[in-house]
C-alpha positions as CSV (number, residue, x, y, z in Angstrom):
1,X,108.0,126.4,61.4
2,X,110.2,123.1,61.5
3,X,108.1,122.3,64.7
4,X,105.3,123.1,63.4
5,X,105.7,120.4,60.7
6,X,106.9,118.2,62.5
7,X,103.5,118.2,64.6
8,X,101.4,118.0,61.2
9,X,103.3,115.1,60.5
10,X,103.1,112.7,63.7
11,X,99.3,113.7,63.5
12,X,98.9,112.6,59.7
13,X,101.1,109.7,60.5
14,X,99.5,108.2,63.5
15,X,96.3,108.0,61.9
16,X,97.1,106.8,58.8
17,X,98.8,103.9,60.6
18,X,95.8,103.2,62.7
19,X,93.7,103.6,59.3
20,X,96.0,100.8,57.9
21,X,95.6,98.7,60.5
22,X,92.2,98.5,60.7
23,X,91.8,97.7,57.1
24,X,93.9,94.9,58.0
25,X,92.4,94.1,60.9
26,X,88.8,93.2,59.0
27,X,90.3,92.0,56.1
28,X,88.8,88.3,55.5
29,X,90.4,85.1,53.6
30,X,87.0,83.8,53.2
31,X,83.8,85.1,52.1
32,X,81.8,86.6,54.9
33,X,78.7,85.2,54.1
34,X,79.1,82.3,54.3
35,X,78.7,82.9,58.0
36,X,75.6,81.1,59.6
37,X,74.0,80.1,62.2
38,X,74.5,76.2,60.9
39,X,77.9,76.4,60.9
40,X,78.2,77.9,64.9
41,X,75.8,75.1,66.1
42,X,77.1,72.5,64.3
43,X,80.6,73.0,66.3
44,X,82.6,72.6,63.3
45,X,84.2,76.2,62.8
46,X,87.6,75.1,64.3
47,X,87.8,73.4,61.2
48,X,88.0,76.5,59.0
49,X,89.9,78.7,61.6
50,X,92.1,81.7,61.4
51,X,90.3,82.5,57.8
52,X,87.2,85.1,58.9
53,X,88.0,88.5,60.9
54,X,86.2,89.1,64.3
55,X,84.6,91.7,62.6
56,X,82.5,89.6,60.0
57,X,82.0,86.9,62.7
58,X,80.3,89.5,65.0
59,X,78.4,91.0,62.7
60,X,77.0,87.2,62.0
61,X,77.1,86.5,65.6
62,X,74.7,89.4,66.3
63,X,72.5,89.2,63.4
64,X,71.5,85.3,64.3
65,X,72.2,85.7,68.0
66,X,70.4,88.8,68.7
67,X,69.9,88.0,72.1
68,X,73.3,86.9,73.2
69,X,76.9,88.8,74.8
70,X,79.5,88.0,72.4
71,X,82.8,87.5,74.7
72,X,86.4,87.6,73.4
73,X,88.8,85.8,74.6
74,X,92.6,86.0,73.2
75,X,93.9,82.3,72.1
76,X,97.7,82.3,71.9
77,X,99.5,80.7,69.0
78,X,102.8,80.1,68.2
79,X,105.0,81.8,65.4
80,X,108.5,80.2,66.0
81,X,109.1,77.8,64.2
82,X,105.7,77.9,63.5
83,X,105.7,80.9,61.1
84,X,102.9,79.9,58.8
85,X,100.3,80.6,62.3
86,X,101.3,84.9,61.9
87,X,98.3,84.5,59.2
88,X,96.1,83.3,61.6
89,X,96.8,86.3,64.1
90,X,93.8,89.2,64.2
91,X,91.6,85.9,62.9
92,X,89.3,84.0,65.0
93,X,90.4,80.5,65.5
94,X,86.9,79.2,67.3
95,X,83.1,80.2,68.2
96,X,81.5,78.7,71.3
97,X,77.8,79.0,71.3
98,X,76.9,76.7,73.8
99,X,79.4,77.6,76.9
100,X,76.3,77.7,79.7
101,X,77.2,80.8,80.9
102,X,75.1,83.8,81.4
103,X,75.3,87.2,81.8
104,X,74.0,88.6,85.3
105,X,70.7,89.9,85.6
106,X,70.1,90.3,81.6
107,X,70.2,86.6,81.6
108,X,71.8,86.7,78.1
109,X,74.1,83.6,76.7
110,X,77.6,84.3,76.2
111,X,79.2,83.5,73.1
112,X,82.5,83.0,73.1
113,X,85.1,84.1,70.7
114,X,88.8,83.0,70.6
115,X,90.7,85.3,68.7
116,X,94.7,84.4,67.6
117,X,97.1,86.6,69.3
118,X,101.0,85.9,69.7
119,X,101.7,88.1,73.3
120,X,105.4,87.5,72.5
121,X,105.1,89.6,68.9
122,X,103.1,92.3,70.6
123,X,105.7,92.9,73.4
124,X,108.4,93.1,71.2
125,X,107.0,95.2,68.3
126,X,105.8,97.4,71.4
127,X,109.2,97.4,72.5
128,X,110.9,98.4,69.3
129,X,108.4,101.1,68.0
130,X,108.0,103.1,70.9
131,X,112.0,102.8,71.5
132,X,112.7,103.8,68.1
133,X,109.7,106.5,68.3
134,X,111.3,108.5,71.7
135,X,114.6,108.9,69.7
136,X,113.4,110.0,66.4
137,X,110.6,112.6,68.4
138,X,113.0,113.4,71.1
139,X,116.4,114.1,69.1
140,X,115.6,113.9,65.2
141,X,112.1,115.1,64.3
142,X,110.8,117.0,67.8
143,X,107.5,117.6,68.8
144,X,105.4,119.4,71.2
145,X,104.0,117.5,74.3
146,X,100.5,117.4,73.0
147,X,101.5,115.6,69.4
148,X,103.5,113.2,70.6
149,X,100.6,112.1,73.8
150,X,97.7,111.8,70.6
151,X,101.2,109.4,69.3
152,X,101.4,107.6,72.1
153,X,97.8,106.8,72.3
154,X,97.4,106.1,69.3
155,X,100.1,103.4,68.6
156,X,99.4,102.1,72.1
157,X,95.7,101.7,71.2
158,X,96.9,100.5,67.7
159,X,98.8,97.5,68.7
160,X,96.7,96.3,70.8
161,X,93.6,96.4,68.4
162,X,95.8,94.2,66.6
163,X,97.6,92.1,68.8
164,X,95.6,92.3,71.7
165,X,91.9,91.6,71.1
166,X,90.6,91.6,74.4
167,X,92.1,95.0,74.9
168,X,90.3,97.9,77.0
169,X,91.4,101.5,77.6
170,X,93.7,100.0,81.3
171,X,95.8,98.4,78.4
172,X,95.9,101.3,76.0
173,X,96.6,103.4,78.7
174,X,99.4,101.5,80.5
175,X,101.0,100.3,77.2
176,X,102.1,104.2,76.2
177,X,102.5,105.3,79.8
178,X,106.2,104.2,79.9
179,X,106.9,106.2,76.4
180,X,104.9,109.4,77.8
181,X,106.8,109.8,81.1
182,X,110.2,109.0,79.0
183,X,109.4,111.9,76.6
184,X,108.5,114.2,79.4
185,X,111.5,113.7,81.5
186,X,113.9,113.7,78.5
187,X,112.5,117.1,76.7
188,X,114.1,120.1,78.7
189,X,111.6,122.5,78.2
190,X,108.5,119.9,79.1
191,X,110.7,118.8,81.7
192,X,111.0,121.9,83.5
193,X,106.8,123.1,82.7
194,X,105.7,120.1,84.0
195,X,108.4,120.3,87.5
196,X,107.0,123.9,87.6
197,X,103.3,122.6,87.4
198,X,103.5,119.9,89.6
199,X,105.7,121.8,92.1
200,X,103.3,124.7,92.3
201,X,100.3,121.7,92.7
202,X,102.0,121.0,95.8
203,X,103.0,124.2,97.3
204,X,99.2,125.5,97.2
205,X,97.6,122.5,98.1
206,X,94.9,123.6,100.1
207,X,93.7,125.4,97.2
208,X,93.9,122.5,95.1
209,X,92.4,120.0,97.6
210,X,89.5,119.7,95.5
211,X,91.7,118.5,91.7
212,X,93.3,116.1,93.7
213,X,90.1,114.5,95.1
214,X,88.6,114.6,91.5
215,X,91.6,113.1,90.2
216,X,91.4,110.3,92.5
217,X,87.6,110.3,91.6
218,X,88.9,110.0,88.1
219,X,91.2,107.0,88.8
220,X,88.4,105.1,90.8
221,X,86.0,105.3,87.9
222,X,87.1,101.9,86.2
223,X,86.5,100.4,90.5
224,X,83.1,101.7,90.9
225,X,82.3,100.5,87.0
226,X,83.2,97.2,88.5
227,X,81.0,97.2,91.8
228,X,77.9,98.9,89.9
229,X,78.5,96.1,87.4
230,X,78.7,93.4,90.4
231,X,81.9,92.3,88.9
232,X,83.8,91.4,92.5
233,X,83.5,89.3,95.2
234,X,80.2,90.7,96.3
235,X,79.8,87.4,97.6
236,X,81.3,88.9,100.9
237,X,78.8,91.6,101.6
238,X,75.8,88.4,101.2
239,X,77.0,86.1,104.3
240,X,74.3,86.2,106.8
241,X,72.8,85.6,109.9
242,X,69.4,83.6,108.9
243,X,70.7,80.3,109.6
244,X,72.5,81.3,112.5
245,X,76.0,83.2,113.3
246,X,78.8,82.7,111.1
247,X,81.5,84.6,110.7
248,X,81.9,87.7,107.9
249,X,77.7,87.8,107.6
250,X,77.1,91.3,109.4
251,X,76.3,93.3,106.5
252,X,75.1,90.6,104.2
253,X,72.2,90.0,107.3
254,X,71.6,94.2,106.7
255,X,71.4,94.0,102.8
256,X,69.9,90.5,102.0
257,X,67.0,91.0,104.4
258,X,66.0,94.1,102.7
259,X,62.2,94.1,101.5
260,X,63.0,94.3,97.8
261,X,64.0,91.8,94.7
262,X,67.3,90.3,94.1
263,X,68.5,93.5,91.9
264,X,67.7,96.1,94.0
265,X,69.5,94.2,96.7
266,X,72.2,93.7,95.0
267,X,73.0,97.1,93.2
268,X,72.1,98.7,97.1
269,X,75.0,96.5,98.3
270,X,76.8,98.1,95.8
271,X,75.9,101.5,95.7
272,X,77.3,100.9,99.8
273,X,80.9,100.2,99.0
274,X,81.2,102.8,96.5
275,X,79.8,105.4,98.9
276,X,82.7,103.8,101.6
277,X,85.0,104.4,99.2
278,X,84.0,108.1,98.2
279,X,83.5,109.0,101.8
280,X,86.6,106.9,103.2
281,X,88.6,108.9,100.3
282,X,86.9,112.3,101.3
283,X,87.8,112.3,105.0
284,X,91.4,111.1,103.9
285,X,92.0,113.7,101.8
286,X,90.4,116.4,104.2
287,X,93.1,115.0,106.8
288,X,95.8,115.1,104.4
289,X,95.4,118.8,103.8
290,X,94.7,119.6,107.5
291,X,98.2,118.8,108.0
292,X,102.3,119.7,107.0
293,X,102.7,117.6,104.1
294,X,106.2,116.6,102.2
295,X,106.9,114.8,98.9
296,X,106.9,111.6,101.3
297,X,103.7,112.3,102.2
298,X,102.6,112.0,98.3
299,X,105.0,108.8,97.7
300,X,102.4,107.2,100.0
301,X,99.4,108.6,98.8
302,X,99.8,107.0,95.6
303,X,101.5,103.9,96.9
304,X,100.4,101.2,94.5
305,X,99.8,99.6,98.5
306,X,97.7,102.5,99.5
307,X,95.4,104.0,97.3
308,X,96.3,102.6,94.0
309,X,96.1,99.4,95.0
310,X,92.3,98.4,94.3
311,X,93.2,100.3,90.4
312,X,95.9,98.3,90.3
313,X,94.2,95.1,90.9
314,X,91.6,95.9,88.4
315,X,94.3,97.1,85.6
316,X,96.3,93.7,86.6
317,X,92.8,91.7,86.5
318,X,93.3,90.4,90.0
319,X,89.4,89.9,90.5
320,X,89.6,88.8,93.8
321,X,91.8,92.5,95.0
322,X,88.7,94.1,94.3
323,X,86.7,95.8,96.8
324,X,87.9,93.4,99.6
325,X,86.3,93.8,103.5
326,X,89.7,95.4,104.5
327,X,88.3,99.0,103.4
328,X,85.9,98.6,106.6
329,X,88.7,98.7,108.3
330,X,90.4,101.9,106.8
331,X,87.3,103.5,106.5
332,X,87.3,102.8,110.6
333,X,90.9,104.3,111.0
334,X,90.2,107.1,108.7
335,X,86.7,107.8,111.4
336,X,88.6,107.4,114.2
337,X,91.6,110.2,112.8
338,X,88.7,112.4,112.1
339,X,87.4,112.3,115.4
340,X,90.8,113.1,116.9
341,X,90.9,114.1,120.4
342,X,86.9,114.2,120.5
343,X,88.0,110.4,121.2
344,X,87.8,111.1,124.8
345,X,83.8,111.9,124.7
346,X,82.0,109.3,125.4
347,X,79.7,110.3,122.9
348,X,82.3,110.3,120.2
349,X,84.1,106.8,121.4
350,X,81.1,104.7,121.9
351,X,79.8,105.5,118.2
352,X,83.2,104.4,116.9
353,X,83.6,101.5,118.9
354,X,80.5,99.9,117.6
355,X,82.0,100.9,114.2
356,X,85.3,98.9,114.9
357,X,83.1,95.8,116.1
358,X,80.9,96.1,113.0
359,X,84.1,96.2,110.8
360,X,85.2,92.8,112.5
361,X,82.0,91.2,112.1
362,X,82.2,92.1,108.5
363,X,85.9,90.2,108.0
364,X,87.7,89.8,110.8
365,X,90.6,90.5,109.1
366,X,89.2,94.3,110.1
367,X,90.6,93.3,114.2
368,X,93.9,93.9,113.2
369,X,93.6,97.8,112.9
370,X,94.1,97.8,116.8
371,X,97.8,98.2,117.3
372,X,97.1,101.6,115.0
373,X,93.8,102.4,117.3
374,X,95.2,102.0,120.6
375,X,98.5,104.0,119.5
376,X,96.5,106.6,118.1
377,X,93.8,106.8,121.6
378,X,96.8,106.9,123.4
379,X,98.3,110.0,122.1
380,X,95.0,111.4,122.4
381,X,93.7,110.6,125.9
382,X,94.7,110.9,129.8
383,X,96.4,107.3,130.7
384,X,93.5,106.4,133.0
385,X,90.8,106.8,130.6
386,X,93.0,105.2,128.0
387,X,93.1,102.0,130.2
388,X,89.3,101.9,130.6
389,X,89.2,102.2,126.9
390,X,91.6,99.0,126.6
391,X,89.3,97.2,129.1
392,X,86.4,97.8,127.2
393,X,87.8,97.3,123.9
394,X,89.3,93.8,124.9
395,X,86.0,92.7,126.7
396,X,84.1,93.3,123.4
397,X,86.8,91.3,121.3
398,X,86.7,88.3,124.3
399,X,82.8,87.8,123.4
400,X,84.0,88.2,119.8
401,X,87.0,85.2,119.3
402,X,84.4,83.1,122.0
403,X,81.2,83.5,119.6
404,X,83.6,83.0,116.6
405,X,84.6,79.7,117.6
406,X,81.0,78.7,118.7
407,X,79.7,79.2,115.3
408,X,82.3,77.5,113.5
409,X,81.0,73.9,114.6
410,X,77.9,74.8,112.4
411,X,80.0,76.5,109.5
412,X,79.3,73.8,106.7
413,X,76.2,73.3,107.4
414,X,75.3,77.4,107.1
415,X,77.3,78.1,104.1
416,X,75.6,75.1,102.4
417,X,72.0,77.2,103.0
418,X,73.6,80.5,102.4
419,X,74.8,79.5,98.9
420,X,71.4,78.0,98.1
421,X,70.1,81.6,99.0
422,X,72.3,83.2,97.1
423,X,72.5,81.0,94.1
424,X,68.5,81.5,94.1
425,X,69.6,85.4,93.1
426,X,70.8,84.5,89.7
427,X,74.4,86.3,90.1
428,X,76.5,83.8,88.3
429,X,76.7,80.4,88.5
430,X,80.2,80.5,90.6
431,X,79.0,82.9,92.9
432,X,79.7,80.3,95.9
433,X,83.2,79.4,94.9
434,X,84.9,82.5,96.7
435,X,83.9,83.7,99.9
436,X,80.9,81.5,100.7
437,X,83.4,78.0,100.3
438,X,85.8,80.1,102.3
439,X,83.7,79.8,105.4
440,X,84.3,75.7,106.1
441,X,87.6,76.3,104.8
442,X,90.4,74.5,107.1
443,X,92.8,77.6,106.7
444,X,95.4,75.6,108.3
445,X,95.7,72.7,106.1
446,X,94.8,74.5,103.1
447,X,97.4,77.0,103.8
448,X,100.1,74.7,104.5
449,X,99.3,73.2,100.8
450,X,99.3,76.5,99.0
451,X,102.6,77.1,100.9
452,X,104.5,73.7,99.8
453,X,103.7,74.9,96.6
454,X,103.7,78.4,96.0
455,X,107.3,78.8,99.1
456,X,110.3,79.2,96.6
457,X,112.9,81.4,95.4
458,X,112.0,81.9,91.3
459,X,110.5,85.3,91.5
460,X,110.6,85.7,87.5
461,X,109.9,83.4,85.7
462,X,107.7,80.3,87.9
463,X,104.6,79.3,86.4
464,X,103.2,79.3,89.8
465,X,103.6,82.5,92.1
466,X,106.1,82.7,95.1
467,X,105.1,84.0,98.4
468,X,109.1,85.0,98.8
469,X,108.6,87.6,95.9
470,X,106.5,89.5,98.4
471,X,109.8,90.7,100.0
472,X,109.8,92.9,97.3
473,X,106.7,94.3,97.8
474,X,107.6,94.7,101.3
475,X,110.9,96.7,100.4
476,X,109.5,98.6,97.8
477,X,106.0,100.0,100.3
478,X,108.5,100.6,102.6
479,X,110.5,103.4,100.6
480,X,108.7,106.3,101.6
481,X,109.0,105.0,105.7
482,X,112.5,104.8,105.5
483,X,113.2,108.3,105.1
484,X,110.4,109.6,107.7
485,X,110.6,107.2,110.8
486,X,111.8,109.6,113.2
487,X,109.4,109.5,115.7
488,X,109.8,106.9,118.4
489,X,105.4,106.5,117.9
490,X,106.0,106.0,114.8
491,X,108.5,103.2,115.5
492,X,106.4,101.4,117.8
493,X,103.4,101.0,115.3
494,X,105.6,100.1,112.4
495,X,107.2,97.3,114.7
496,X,104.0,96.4,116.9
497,X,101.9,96.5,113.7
498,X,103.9,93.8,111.9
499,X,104.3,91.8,114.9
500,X,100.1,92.1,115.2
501,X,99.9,90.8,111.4
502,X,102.2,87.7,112.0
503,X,99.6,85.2,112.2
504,X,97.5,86.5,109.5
505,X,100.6,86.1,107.2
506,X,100.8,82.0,108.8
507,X,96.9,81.5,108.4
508,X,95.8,83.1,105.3
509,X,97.1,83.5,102.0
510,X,95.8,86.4,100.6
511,X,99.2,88.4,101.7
512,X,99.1,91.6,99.3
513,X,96.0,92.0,101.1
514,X,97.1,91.8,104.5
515,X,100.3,94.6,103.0
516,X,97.9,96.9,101.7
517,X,95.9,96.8,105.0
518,X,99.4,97.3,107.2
519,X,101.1,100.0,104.8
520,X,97.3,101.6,104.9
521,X,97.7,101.9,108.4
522,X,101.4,102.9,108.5
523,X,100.9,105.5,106.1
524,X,97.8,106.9,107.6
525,X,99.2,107.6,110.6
526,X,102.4,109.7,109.2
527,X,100.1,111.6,107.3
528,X,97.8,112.4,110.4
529,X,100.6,114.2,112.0
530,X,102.0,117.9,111.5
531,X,105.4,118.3,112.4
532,X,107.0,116.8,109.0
533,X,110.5,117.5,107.8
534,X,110.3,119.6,105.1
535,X,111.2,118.2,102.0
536,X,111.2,119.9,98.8
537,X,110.1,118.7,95.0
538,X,113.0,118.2,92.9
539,X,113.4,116.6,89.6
540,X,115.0,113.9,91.2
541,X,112.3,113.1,93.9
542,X,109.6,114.3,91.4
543,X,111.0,111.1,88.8
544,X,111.2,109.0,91.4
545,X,107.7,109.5,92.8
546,X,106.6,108.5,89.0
547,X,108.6,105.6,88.5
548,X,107.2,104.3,92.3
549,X,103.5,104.8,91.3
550,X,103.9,103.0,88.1
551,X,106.4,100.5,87.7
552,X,105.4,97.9,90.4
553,X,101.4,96.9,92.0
554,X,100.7,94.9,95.2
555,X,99.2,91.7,93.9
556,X,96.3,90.8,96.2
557,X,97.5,87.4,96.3
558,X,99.5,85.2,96.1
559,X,103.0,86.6,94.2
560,X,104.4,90.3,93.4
561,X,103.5,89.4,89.9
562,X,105.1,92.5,88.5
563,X,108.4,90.5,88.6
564,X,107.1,88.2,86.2
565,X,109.2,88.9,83.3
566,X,105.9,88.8,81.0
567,X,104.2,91.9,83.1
568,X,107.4,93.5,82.5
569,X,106.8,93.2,79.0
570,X,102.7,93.8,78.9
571,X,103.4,97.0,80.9
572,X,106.0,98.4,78.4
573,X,108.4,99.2,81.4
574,X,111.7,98.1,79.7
575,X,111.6,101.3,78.2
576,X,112.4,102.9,82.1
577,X,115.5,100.2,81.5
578,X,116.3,101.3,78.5
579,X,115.8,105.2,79.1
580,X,116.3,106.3,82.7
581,X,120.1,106.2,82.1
582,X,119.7,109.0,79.5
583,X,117.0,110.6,81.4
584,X,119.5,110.6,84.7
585,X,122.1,111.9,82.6
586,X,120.7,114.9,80.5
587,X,119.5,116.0,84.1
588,X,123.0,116.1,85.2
589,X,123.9,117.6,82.5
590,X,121.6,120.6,82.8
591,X,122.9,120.9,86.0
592,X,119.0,120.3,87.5
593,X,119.9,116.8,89.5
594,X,119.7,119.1,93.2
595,X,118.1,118.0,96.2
596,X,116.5,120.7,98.3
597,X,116.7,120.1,101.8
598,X,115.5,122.6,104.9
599,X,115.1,121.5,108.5
């Protein structure tokens, strides 16, 4: 009955705090109607700042500005010493009418809206409410699973409705993720259901094969939002042929030359790479349950350097992470493991082959999947037919690298026409600035600058990022390796591999990238193969597969940005800091901290 009440009360509670909030939220210290049109065009409503809510200046917004996307954008003040600004937070401090932007395709001005915000308050407050809440739920007042996740979600979304106004459900989420996975591991009896869930999960996999693809359906919901809503670097897939050959314009040639308008285009571009991703994800997944499978094998299925790496890049807004030409690539590995030893069919080789050279011709970042495809043929094929397959692959690459460095004599003048194309599609205005300038880019020189300035040792707390930081990421992808290298194969990729990617590392900057393309590979090819040490779920391993997925993300470029101490603090994750100890040590306790083990 205490339990009971307890529930009732965490319910009644959490929405009575988000009721409060909102009321505060909308409150205004100046009278709402006074809101015009006159006084947005007139540029002068930085002079009454931080006294309207973003509520009342939307609803004016909307009612004279029918016709426009209203954008908001968080504007950071300070509260020490300056203490008088915390009555400017949740206000909006300045409208811009006239920024020139445009939405794509609708064509409609943005407006934008600078709301006050203080990041510093939020991550403390976050900090010390969701601390205080795991001890009062967990040891004083306990609560079921279910009451304390509505909690969670609530406070999370909450606090960032107040101190967060550019907030969307990644940050909600990720916020009370910490807390949730705290109060799991530190409640017994949830403790041991979910173990027993998750343990189960695993044991009757091929029976569950179809949860696990819809999960990672699930998770790639927010990524194929973003490509449908042509919010990446779809600048890529529009390089093409019609003014000659340039490098990275194979599929743009296929999609811009299509017989229909600019939209259609587009959104068929874009329908593509979702379809690569389903499919590539698919045939992964099939392979992954074809095969002896240990709790390694799901450490690197939901490496944030695998699979979770394009979610992470959209959760940590890293734009340019998104939907990069590398998954040609891993969509061609994945092929080529699905083919298996069909390889040897000429019917099956030539096929794939033509899909390897089309992956290049999309980026040729795409030609360093060979180490992996040679390795792979090898196993698969007789030694003399696996030398005529490394004569015919290198003859293909030869007229590659000797057309490659033919067409880039021509490259500026090419990209110039390209992005007069392309700008003639009304994208966005920038829609040259990525990929398209990329292509007369001197990588050497402009490398060795991004170097001298981003090649030093302050991993936490540099305004600019540090390549060196990428160690970490390095360390940390490398985890789930370290306890499975056994095989001498196995070796010889991860060591011929790295050695392969070397001069990608020296030319191009884009390094998370180039790691989630090499641990991609690594992975793929331990979790092709069916004689795995069998290692069981534990509590330990099960918490420590948790804490891998979620505390860290490859940053596409051009720092492991989770050391920053302020994604620390946006992510919530000093709670692990704060809580793991306990968690560690009520495991112990309950004597449940075993490890087991059969060869």
């Amino acid at each position: 009955m205490k339990k009971y009440f307890n529930n009732l009360l965490i319910i009644f509670s959490s929405v009575i705090f988000l009721f409060s909030v909102n009321l505060f939220k909308i409150s205004d210290t100046g009278n709402p109607n006074e809101l015009n049109s006159e006084l947005f065009e007139r540029n002068i409503f930085s002079k009454i700042s931080c006294i309207y809510s973003l509520n009342s200046v939307n609803e004016s917004l909307k009612k004279n500005y029918p016709e426009s996307e209203i954008l908001v954008i968080n504007d950071e003040v300070s509260v020490y010493p300056e203490i008088e600004n915390l009555n400017c937070i949740t206000k909006v401090r300045d409208v811009n009418i006239e920024t020139g932007e445009k939405t794509t395709f609708t064509d409609k001005k943005i407006i934008k809206v600078k709301v006050a915000t203080s990041t510093n308050i939020k991550h403390i407050f976050s900090l010390i409410f969701f601390s205080f809440s795991l001890i009062i739920f967990t040891y004083i007042l306990p609560v079921n699973f279910y009451s304390y996740s509505f909690f969670t979600f609530v406070t999370s979304y909450t606090i960032n409705l107040l101190l967060n106004p550019s907030h969307n459900i990644f940050s909600v989420f990720y916020l009370g993720l910490p807390s949730l996975i705290i109060y799991i591991f530190l409640n017994r009896e949830i403790r041991n259901k979910f173990y027993i869930f998750v343990d189960s999960f695993i044991k009757e996999a091929n029976k569950n094969k179809i949860k696990l693809f819809g999960i990672f359906i699930a998770l790639y919901i927010p990524l194929m939002y973003r490509l449908l809503n042509f919010q990446y670097s779809i600048d890529y897939y529009l390089i093409n042929y019609n003014y000659g050959f340039v490098k990275r314009g194979f599929l743009g040639t296929v999609f811009y030359n299509l017989p229909f308008n600019s939209e259609m285009r587009i959104t068929l571009t874009s329908v593509f790479i979702v379809l690569i991703y389903i499919v590539s994800l698919y045939f992964l997944l099939q392979i992954f349950f074809s095969n002896k499978q240990n709790i390694y094998s799901y450490f690197m299925l939901f490496s944030p350097s695998f699979l979770l790496f394009p979610l992470y890049q959209i959760v940590n807004n890293e734009d340019g992470g998104v939907a990069t030409p590398e998954i040609f690539g891993l969509f061609t590995i994945i092929i080529l493991v699905k083919i298996g030893s069909k390889i040897e069919n000429i019917y099956y080789f030539l096929p794939w082959l033509l899909l390897f050279m089309a992956s290049v011709l999309i980026h040729e970042v795409n030609i360093f999947i060979l180490p992996f495809a040679l390795i792979y043929i090898y196993e698969k094929v007789q030694i003399r037919l696996f030398i005529k397959i490394i004569f015919l692959v290198f003859i293909c690459l030869i007229v590659f690298v000797f057309v490659y460095f033919q067409a880039n004599q021509e490259t500026n003048y090419i990209s110039e026409k390209i992005c007069t194309d392309i700008q003639n599609m009304n994208i966005r205005e920038s829609i040259c600035d990525n990929a398209i300038r990329n292509l007369s880019l001197n990588h050497l020189q402009d490398v060795g600058y991004k170097y001298q300035k981003n090649l030093h040792w302050n991993w936490f707390t540099a305004q600019e990022g540090s390549y060196t930081s990428y160690l970490l990421v390095f360390f940390f992808s490398m985890i789930p390796v370290y306890f499975v290298y056994e095989e001498k194969n196995y070796i010889y990729l991860i060591i011929m591999s790295f050695l392969f990617f070397i001069p990608l590392f020296v030319n191009a900057w884009d390094w998370g990238r180039w790691f989630y393309l090499y641990f991609s590979i690594i992975y793929i090819y331990y979790l092709q193969k069916d004689n795995k040490l069998n290692k069981e779920i534990t509590l330990f391993n099960l918490l420590g597969l948790i804490l891998f997925s979620t505390t860290w993300f490859n940053s596409y470029c051009c720092s492991a940005d989770f050391l920053q101490i302020n994604n620390l603090l946006e992510n919530n994750l000093f709670i692990y800091i704060l809580f793991i100890p306990l968690v560690i040590r009520d495991i112990k306790k309950n004597n449940e901290f075993y490890i087991k083990e059969n060869n």
